[in-house]
C-alpha positions in Angstrom: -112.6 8.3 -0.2 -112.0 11.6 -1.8 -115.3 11.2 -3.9 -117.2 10.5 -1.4 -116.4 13.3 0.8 -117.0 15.5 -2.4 -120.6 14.8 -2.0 -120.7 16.5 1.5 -118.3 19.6 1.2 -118.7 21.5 -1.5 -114.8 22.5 -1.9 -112.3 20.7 -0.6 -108.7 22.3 0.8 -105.6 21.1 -0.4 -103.9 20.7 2.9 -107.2 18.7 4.5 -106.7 16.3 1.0 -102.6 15.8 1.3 -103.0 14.9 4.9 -105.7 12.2 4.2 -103.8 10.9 1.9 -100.5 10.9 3.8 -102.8 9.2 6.2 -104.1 6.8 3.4 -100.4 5.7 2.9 -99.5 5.0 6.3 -102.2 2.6 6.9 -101.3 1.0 3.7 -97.6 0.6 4.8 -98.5 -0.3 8.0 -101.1 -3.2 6.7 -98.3 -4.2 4.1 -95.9 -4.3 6.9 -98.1 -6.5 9.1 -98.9 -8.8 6.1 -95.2 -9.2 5.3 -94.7 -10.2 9.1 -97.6 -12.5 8.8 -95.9 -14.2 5.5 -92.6 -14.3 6.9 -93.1 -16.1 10.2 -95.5 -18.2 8.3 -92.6 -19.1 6.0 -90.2 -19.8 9.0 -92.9 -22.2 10.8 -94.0 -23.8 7.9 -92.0 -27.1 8.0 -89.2 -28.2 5.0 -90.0 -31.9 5.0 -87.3 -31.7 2.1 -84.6 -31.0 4.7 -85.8 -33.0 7.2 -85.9 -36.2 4.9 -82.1 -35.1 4.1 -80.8 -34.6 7.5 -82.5 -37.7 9.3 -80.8 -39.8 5.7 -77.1 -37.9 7.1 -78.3 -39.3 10.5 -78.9 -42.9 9.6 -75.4 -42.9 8.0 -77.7 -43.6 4.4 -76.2 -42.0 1.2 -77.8 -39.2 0.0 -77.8 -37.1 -3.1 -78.7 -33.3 -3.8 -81.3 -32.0 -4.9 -81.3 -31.1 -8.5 -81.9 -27.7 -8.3 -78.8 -27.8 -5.4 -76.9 -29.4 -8.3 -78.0 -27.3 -10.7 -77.3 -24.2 -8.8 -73.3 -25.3 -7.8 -72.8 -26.6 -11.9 -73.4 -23.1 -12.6 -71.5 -21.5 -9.9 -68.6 -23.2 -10.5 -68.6 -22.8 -14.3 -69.2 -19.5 -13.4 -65.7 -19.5 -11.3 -63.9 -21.8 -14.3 -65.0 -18.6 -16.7 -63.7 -15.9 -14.6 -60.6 -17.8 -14.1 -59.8 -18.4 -17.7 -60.7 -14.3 -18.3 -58.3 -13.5 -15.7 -55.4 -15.6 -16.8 -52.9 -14.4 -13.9 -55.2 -16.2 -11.1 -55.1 -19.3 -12.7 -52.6 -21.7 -11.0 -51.7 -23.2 -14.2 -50.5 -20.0 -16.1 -48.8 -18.9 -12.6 -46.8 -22.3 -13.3 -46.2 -22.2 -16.8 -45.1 -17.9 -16.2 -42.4 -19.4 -13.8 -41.7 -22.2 -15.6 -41.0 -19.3 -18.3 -38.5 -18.0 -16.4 -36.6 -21.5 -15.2 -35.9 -21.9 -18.8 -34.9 -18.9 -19.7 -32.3 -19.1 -16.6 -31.3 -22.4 -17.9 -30.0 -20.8 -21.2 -28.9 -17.7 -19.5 -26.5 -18.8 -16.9 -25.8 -22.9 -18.1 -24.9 -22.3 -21.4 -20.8 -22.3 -21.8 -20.9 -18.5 -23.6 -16.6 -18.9 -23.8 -17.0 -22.0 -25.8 -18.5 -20.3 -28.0 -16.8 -17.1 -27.9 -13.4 -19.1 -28.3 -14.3 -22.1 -31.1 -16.1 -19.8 -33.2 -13.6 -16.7 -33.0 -16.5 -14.3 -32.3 -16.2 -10.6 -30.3 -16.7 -11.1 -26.7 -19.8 -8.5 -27.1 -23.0 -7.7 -26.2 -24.1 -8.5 -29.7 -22.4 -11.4 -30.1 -24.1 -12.2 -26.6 -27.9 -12.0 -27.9 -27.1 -13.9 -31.2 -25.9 -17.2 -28.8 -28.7 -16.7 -26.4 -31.3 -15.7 -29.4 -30.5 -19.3 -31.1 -31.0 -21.2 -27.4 -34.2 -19.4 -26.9 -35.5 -20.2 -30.3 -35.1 -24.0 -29.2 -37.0 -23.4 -26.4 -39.7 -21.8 -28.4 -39.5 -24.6 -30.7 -40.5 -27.0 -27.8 -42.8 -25.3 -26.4 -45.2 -24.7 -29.2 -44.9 -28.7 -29.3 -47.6 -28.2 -26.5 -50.1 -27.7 -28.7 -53.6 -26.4 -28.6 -55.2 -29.3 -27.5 -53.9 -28.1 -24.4 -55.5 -25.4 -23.8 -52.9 -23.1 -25.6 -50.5 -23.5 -22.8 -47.9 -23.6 -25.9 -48.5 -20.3 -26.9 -48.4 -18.8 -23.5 -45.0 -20.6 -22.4 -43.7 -19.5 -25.6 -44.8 -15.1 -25.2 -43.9 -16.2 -21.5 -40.0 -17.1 -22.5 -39.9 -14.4 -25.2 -41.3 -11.8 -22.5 -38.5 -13.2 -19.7 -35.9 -12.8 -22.5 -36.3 -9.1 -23.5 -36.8 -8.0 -19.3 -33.0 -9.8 -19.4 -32.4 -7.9 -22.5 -33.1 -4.6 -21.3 -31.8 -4.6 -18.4 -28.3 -5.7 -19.6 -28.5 -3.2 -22.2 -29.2 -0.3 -19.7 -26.2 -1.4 -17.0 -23.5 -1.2 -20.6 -25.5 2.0 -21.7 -25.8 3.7 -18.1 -24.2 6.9 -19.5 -26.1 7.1 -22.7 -29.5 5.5 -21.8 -31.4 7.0 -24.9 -29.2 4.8 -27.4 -31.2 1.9 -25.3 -34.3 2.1 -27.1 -33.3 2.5 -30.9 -30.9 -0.6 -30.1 -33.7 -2.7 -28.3 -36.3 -2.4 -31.3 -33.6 -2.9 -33.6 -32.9 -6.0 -31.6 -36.7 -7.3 -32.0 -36.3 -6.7 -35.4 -33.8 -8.9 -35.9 -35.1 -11.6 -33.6 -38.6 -11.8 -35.8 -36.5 -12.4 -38.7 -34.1 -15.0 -37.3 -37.4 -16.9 -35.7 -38.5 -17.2 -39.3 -35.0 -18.4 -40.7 -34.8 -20.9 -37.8 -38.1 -22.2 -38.1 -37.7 -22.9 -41.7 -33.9 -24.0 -41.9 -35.2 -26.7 -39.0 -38.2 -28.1 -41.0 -35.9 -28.8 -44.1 -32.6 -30.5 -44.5 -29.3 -29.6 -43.2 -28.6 -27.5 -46.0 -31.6 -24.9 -44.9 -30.6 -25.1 -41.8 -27.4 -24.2 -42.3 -28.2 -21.5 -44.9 -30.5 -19.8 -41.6 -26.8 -20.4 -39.5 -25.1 -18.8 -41.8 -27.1 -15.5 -42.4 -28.3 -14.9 -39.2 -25.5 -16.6 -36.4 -22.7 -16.0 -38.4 -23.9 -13.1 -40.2 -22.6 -14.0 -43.8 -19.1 -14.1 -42.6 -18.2 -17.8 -41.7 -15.5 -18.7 -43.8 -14.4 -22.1 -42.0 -18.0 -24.7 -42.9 -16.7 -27.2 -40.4 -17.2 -24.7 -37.8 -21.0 -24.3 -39.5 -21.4 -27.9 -39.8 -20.9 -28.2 -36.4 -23.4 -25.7 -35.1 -26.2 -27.7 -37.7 -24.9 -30.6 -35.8 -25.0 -28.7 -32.4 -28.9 -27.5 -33.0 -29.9 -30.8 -34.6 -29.1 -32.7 -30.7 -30.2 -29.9 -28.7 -34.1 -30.0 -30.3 -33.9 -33.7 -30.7 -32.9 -33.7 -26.7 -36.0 -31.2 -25.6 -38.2 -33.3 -27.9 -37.4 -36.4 -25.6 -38.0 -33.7 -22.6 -41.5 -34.8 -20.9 -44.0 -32.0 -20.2 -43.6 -32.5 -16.6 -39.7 -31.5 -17.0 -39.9 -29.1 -19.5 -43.2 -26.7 -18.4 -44.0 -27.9 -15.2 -41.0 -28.3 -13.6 -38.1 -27.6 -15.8 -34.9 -29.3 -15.9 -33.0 -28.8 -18.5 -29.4 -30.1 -19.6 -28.0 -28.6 -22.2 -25.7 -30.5 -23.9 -22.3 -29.1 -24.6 -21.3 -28.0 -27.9 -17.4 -29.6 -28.2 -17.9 -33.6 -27.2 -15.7 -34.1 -24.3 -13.0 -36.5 -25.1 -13.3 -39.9 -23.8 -10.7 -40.7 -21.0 
């Protein structure tokens, strides 16, 4: 357009050439506009003999099957959801299980086991040291289970286990800040001295429990004990003691033990027969 009304006007203003082609572009939005409308309805009148195959087969009461592109489409939405569930472990239903399952165990140990019995057979300090070392020995037993699990199972193991550990040092803390209340800086030093210490005795447990008695014992000795048990039927005993606790949780089904935990510990003096 603006060539051929060069030919006829020598010079051409700059206002007269925006305003024709401002012009110029409203007719073409306006056409494109029209064109779309024209598309559109034709879409919406144009009949989907797809859907109306489907709808009079939902009518006849005949079985019918999606689409493959329908099928296609809800595979890959719902692997979509499966993948955004696994990232974001805390929505899934099963780790929200096996994170209070966590917790049921732990409260199994904490507040079944007979701490007097132990405090009283074994001669030890009524402490909060002495504490940790009975509930540190229960946990690892629950640890020990746990990994059982496996990774065939999706790694639900491994979380239960970090789960239990995790539940175990909240408890820790807190019990260490209510005897600490007027000195709450010791808290810290004491608490990663703690950790320390429970790395360590994870180790000697795990390998005193793959071995004989003897190992086992040995890891009793050092760690529960601390190098200072002088009586060994006491320590035979506790071998004896750890030996039918695991072999009781191995004989725990998954249902009971990460689903819906119930645990009985079994007491550490046999109750005499009446």
């Amino acid at each position: 357009m603006l060539s051929s009304l060069s030919g006829r006007v020598p010079v051409l203003s700059v206002e007269f050439a925006h305003l024709l082609l401002r012009n110029t572009a409203i007719r073409a939005s306006s056409n494109w506009t029209s064109i779309s409308h024209a598309r559109r309805n034709q879409h919406f009148l144009k009949p989907n003999f797809a859907l109306a195959q489907q709808q009079a087969q939902y009518s006849n009461g005949s079985p019918s099957t999606l689409p493959a592109q329908a099928k296609a489409s809800d595979e890959g939405k719902e692997g979509f959801i499966k993948r955004f569930i696994k990232k974001m472990g805390w929505i899934d239903n099963s780790r929200v299980r096996l994170r209070v399952s966590s917790c049921t165990l732990y409260e199994s140990v904490a507040d079944n086991i007979n701490y007097d019995e132990f405090f009283t057979y074994f001669k030890m300090p009524d402490t909060f040291n002495t504490w940790f070392l009975i509930t540190e020995l229960h946990v690892w037993m629950l640890l020990v289970r746990s990994m059982a699990e496996g990774a065939e199972k999706d790694d639900a193991g491994r979380f239960l286990r970090n789960c239990i550990v995790e539940t175990m040092w909240n408890d820790v803390t807190t019990r260490a800040k209510q005897l600490s209340a007027h000195n709450p800086s010791v808290v810290r030093p004491q608490i990663q001295l703690l950790s320390e210490q429970f790395q360590a005795a994870l180790i000697s447990y795990d390998e005193g429990v793959s071995f004989d008695d003897k190992a086992l014992a040995s890891a009793l000795w050092r760690r529960f004990f601390s190098g200072h048990c002088k009586d060994y039927e006491q320590l035979e005993l506790l071998v004896k003691y750890v030996r039918k606790q695991i072999a009781m949780l191995d004989g725990t089904s998954r249902y009971d033990f990460a689903i819906k935990p119930k645990i009985k510990w079994l007491p550490l003096l046999d109750k005499p027969s009446a």
